[in-house]
C-alpha positions in Angstrom: -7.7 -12.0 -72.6 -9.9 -12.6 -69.6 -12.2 -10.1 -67.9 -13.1 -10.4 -64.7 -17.2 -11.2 -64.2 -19.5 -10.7 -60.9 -22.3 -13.3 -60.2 -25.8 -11.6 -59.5 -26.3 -12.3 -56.1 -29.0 -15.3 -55.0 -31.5 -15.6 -52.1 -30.6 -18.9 -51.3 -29.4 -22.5 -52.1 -32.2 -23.7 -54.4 -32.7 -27.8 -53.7 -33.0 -30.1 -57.0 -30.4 -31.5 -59.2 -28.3 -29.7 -61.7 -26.6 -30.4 -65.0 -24.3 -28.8 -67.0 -25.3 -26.0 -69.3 -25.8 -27.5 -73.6 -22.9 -27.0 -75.6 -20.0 -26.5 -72.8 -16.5 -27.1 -73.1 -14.3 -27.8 -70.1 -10.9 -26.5 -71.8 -8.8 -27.9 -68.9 -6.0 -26.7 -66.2 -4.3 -23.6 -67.2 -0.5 -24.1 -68.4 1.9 -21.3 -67.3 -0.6 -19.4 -65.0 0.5 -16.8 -63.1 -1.5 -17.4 -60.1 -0.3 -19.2 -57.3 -3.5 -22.0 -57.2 -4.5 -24.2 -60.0 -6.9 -22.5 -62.7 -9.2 -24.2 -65.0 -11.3 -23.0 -67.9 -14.7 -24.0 -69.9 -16.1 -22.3 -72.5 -19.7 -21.5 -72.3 -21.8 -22.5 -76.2 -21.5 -18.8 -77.3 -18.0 -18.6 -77.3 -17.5 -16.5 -73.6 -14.5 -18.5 -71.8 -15.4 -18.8 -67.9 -12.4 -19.1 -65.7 -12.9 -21.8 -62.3 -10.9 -23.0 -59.0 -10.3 -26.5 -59.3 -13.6 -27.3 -56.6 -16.2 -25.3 -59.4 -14.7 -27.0 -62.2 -14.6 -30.8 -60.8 -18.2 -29.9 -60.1 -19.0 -28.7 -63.6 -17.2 -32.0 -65.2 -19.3 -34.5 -62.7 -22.4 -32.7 -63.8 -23.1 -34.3 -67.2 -26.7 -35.5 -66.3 -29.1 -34.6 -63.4 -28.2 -36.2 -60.7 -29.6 -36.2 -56.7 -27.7 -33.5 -55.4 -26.4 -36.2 -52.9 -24.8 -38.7 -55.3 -23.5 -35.3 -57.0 -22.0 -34.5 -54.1 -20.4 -37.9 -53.6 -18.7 -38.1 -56.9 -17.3 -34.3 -56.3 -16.1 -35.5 -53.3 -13.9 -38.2 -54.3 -12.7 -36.5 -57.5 -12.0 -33.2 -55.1 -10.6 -35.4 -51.9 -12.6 -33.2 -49.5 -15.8 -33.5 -48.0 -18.4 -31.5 -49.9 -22.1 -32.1 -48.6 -25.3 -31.4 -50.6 -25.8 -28.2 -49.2 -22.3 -26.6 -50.0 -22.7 -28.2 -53.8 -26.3 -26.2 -53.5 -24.8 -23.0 -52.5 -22.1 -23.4 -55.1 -24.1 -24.1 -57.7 -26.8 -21.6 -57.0 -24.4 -18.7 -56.4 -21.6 -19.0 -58.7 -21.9 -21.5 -61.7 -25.5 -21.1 -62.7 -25.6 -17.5 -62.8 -22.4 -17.6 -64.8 -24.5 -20.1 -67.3 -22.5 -22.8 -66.4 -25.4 -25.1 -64.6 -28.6 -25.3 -65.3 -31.9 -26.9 -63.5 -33.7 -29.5 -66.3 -37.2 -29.1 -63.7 -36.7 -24.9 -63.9 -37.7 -22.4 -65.8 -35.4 -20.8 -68.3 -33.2 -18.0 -66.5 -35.2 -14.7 -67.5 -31.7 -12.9 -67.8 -28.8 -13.9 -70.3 -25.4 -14.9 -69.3 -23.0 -12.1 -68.2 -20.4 -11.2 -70.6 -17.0 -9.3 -70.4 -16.9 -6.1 -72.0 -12.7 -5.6 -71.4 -11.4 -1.9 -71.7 -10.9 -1.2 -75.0 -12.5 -4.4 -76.5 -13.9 -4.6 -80.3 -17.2 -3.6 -81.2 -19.7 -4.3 -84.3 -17.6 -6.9 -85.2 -18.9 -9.0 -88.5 -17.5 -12.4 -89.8 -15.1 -12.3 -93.3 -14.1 -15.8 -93.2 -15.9 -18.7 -91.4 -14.8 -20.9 -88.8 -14.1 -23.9 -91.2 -12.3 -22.1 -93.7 -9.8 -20.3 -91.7 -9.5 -23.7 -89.9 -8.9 -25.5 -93.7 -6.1 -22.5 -94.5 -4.2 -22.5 -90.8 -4.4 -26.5 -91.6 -2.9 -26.1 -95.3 -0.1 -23.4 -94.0 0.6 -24.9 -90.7 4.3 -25.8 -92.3 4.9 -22.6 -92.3 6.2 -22.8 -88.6 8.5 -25.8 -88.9 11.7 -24.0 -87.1 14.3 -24.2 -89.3 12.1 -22.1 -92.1 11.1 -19.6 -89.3 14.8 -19.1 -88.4 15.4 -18.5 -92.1 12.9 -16.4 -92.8 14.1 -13.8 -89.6 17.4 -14.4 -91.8 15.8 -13.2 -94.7 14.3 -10.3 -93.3 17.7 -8.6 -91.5 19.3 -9.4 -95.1 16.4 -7.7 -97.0 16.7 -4.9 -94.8 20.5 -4.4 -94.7 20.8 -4.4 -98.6 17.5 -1.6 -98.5 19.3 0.3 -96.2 22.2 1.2 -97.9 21.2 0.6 -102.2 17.8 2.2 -102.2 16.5 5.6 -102.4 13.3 5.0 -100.2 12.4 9.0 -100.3 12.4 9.0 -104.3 9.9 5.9 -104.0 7.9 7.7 -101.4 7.7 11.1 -103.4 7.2 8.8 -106.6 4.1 7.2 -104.3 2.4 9.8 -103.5 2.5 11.6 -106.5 0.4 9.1 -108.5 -3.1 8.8 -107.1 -3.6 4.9 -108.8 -0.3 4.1 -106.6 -1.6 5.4 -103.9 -5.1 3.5 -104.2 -3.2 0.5 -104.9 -1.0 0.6 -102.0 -3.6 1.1 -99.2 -5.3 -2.0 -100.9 -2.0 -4.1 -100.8 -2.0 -3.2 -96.5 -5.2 -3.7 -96.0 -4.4 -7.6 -97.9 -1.2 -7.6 -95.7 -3.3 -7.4 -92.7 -5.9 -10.0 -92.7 -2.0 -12.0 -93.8 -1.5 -10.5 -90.3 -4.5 -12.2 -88.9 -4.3 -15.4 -91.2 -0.7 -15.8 -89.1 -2.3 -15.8 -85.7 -5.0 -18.3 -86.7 -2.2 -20.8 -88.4 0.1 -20.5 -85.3 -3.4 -21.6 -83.2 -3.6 -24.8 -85.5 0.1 -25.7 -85.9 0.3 -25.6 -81.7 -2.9 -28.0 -82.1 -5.8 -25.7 -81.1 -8.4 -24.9 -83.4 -8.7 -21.2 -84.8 -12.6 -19.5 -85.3 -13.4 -16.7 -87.5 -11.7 -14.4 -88.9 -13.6 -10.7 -89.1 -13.7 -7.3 -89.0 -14.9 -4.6 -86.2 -14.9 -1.1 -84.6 -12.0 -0.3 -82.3 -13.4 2.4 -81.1 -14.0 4.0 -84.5 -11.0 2.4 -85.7 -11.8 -0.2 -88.7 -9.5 -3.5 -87.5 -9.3 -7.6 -88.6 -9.2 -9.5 -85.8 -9.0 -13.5 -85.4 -11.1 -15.8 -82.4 -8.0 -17.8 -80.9 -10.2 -18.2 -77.8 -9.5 -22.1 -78.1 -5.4 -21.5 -77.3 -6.4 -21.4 -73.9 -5.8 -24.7 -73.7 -2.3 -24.7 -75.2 0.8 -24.3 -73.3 2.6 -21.1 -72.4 5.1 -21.4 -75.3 2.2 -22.0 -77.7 0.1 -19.2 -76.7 2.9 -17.1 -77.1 3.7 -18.4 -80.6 -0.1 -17.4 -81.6 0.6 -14.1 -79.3 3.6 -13.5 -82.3 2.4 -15.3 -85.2 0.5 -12.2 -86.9 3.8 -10.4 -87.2 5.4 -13.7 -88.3 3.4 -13.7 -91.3 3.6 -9.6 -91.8 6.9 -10.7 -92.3 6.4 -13.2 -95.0 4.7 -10.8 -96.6 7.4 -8.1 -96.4 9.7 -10.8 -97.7 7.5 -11.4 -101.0 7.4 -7.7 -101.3 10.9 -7.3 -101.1 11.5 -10.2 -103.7 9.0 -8.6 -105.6 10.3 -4.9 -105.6 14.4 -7.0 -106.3 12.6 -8.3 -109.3 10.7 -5.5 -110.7 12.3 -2.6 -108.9 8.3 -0.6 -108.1 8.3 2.0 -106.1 4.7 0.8 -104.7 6.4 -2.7 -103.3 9.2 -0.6 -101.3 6.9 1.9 -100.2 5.0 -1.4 -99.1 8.1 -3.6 -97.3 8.6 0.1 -95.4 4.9 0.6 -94.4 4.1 -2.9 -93.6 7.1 -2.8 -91.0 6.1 0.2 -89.3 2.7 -1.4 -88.7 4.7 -4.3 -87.4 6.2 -1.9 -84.8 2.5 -0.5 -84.0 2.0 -4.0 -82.5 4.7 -4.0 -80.2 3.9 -1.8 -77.4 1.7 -3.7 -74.8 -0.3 -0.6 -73.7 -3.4 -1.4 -75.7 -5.0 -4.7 -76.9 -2.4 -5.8 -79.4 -0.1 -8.2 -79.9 2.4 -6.8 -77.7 -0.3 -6.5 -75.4 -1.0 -10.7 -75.5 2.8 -11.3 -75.4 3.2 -9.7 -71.9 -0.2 -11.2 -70.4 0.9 -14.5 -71.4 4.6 -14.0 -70.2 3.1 -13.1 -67.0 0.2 -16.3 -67.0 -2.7 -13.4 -66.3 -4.9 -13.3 -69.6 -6.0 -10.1 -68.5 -3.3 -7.1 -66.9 -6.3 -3.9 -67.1 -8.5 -6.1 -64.3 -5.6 -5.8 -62.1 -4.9 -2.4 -62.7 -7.4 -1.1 -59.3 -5.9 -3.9 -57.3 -2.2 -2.9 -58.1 -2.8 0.7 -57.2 -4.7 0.0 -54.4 -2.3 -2.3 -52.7 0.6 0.4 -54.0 -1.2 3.5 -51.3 0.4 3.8 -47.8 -1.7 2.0 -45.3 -3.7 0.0 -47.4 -2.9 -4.2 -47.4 -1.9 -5.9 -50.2 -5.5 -6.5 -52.4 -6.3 -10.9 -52.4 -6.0 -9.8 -56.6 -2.3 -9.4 -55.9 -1.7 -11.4 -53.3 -3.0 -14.5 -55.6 -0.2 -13.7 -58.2 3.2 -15.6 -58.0 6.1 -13.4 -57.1 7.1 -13.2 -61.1 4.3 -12.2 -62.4 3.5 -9.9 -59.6 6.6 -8.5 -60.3 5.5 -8.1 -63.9 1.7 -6.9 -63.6 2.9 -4.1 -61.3 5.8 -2.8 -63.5 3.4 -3.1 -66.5 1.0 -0.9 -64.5 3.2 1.8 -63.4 4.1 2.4 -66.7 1.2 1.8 -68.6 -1.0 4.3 -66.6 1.0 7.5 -66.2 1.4 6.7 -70.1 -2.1 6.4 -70.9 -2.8 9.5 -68.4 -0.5 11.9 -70.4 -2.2 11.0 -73.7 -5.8 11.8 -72.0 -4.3 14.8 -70.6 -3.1 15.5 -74.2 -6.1 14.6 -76.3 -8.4 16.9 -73.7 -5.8 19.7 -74.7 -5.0 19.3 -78.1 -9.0 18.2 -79.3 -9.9 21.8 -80.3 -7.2 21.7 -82.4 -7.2 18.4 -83.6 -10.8 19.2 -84.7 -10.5 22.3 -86.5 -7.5 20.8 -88.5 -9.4 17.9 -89.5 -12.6 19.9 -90.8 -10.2 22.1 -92.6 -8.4 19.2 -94.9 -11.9 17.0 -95.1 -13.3 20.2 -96.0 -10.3 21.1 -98.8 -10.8 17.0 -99.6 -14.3 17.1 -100.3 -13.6 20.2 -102.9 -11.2 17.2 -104.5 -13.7 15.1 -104.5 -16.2 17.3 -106.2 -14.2 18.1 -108.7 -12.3 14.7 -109.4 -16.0 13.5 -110.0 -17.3 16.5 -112.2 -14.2 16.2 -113.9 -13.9 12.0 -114.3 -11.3 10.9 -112.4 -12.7 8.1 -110.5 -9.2 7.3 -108.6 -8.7 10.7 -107.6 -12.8 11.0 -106.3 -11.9 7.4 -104.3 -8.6 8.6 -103.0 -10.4 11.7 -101.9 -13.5 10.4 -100.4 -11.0 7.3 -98.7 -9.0 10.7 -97.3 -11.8 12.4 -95.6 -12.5 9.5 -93.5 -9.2 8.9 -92.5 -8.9 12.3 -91.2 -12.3 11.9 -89.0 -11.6 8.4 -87.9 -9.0 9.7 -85.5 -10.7 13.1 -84.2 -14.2 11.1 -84.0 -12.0 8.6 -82.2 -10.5 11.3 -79.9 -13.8 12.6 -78.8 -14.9 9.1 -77.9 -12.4 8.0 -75.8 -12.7 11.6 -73.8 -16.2 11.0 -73.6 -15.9 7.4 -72.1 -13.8 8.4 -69.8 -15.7 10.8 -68.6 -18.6 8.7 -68.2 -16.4 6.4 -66.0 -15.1 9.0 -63.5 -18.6 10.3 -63.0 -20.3 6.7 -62.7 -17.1 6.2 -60.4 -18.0 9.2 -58.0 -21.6 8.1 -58.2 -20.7 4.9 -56.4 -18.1 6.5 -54.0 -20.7 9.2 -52.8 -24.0 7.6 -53.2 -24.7 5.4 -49.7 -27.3 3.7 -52.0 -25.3 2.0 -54.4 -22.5 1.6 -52.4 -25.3 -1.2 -50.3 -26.0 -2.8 -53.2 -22.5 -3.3 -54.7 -22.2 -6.8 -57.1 -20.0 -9.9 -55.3 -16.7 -9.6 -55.2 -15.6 -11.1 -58.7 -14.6 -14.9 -58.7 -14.7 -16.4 -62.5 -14.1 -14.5 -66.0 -15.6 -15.0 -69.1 -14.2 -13.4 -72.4 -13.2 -14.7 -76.2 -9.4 -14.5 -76.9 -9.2 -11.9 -79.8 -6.3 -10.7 -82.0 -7.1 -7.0 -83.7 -4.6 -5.3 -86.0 -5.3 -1.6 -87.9 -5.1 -1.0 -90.8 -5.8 2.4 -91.3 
């Protein structure tokens, strides 16, 4: 996913030569992009991926030492094939790449202000590292084989098979009711999904290896209050369509594996707790699907349409959709296709996303009082499960309570950034003062690549 950034503004082109920031990676020319001019990207040292025209990023590659701004602008020239003169390098330089932390002056002194970031709608937050970098690199390395087509095909095969001979030998309600009535099961059985999905995340870092990217860490973080793995695939940027799209998919491919060794282990053993698990672990297959929110749905259609990120062109979309108005450049950039694409996505994802605000603003109240009623019924349970000693049944209580205020907590939050927005949104529109000092219009983006799955 990419965010849009704005450059602080800048008095002036600042003379002097310029080199290229410590620790940058120039990730290369976009495969698949849905714009209709060549993108590149680079990735900044602390992980924030910067999005270039081809003019910004020749200039970024030339600019491995200091160099006369002069003999810079030479070799741009020729690498470019138009004329570029000091001056325009100057301006370039000084406006766009260095406040972007892209060039630096070796004679100046250190930029007083960090690097902007992205901070995407609905972006994780508090996120913490479980596995390192090298490890998840040596395990996406060791299970890489895992993808070789023919056992991909056969495991799909595996799954409709498994499924079919479920469907119609199995009583999945007397496992459920069997489940539920045994608190150890039920302990047991969140443990097992919460295994299956850092599997889940384990898949998207091992389809980033096998396409011949290199996967980061895998962690854990806040989705808004929502506890969720996620993996850094930020370096399949450079991969093709096809292979982003295979790391896009490959966290359900491995939820699948590990439905399949449930399955095998429920045919072998016949536990109640492994079907209850091959039919949870599914549904939460299905939660990814839906590409209204940051999951892997989500990724699939972004990379379908070669945009990394569809809620920046949400304002440009509907903008350009009002009588009168001409088409925003943010639309007009897009190739028919994935115009075609971003604005379907956008008139069904917002009126979707409007009806559940309108519905959590109405149902909150509710939603509230139910959920201090059972945490409140819960923490009785837990009082006397630990007064009485029954640790499982004091877990399972305590494990209950926050379940039920993760989503009304979460409710409240999302109202309340909203609401936030709207007003700092009517602020600009009516305030003469800050519309005079709006930000440039947004040229580059800078953003890590993140794959999140619940498991709550």
């Amino acid at each position: 996913m990419i965010q849009e950034l704005a450059a602080p503004s800048a008095s002036g082109p600042v003379a002097g030569p310029w080199q290229r920031a410590e620790g940058l990676e120039l990730l290369g020319l976009v495969s698949g992009s849905g714009l209709n001019h060549s993108t590149y990207l680079v990735r900044r040292a602390d992980g924030q991926v910067v999005q270039l025209s081809e003019l910004l990023n020749i200039i970024v590659a030339k600019a491995t030492i200091p160099l006369p701004l002069d003999e810079l602008a030479h070799r741009v020239s020729y690498a470019f094939g138009r004329e570029l003169d000091a001056d325009g390098l100057s301006l370039l330089a000084e406006r766009k790449l260095a406040p972007l932390g892209l060039l630096v002056q070796p004679s100046a002194a250190p930029a007083s202000a960090p690097a902007p970031k992205a901070t995407p709608l609905l972006a994780l937050r508090a996120k913490t590292t479980i596995f390192p970098r090298r490890a998840v690199e040596h395990l996406a390395y060791l299970l890489s084989p895992l993808y070789w087509p023919p056992f991909v095909i056969l495991a799909c095969v595996g799954l409709v098979a498994l499924d079919l001979h479920l469907a119609f030998s199995v009583d999945a309600m007397g496992a459920v009711m069997d489940v539920l009535v045994t608190p150890s099961m039920l302990l047991v059985l969140f443990i097992l999904m919460t295994v299956g999905a850092l599997v889940h995340e384990l898949g998207h870092a091992t389809a980033c290896r096998y396409g011949g990217a290199t996967p980061g860490v895998i962690g854990f973080g806040l989705y808004l209050v929502f506890p969720a793995f996620y993996t850094d695939v930020t370096d399949s940027y450079r991969l093709s369509r096809g292979g982003r799209i295979r790391t896009d998919l490959g966290g359900l491919y491995f939820h699948l594996l590990w439905v399949l060794s449930a399955g095998v282990g429920f045919l072998i053993t016949h536990s109640p707790l492994l079907l209850l698990l091959v039919i949870m672990t599914q549904l939460q297959m299905v939660q990814q699907l839906p590409p209204t929110i940051r999951l892997d749905g989500y990724f699939v259609l972004a990379d379908l349409a070669g945009v990394p990120d569809l809620f920046s062109r949400v304002g440009p979309v509907l903008r350009s959709l009002l009588p009168g108005r001409q088409v925003d450049p943010r639309v007009l950039e897009l190739r028919p296709i994935s115009r075609w694409i971003v604005t379907a996505w956008v008139l069904i994802v917002v009126p979707f996303l409007l009806g559940v605000l309108v519905w959590l603003a109405v149902s909150l109240p509710f939603i509230l009082q139910q959920a201090l009623d059972a945490a409140v019924l819960h923490a009785q349970h837990l009082f006397l499960a630990a007064t009485t000693g029954h640790p499982i049944d004091a877990i399972l209580a305590a494990l209950a309570m926050v379940l039920l205020a993760l989503p009304a907590l979460g409710a409240t939050l999302v109202l309340a950034k909203v609401g936030l927005s709207l007003a700092a949104a009517l602020t600009r529109r009516f305030s003469p003062a800050l519309r005079r000092h709006r930000p440039l219009p947004r040229h580059a983006a800078a953003t890590r690549r993140i794959r999140s799955v619940h498991h709550s």
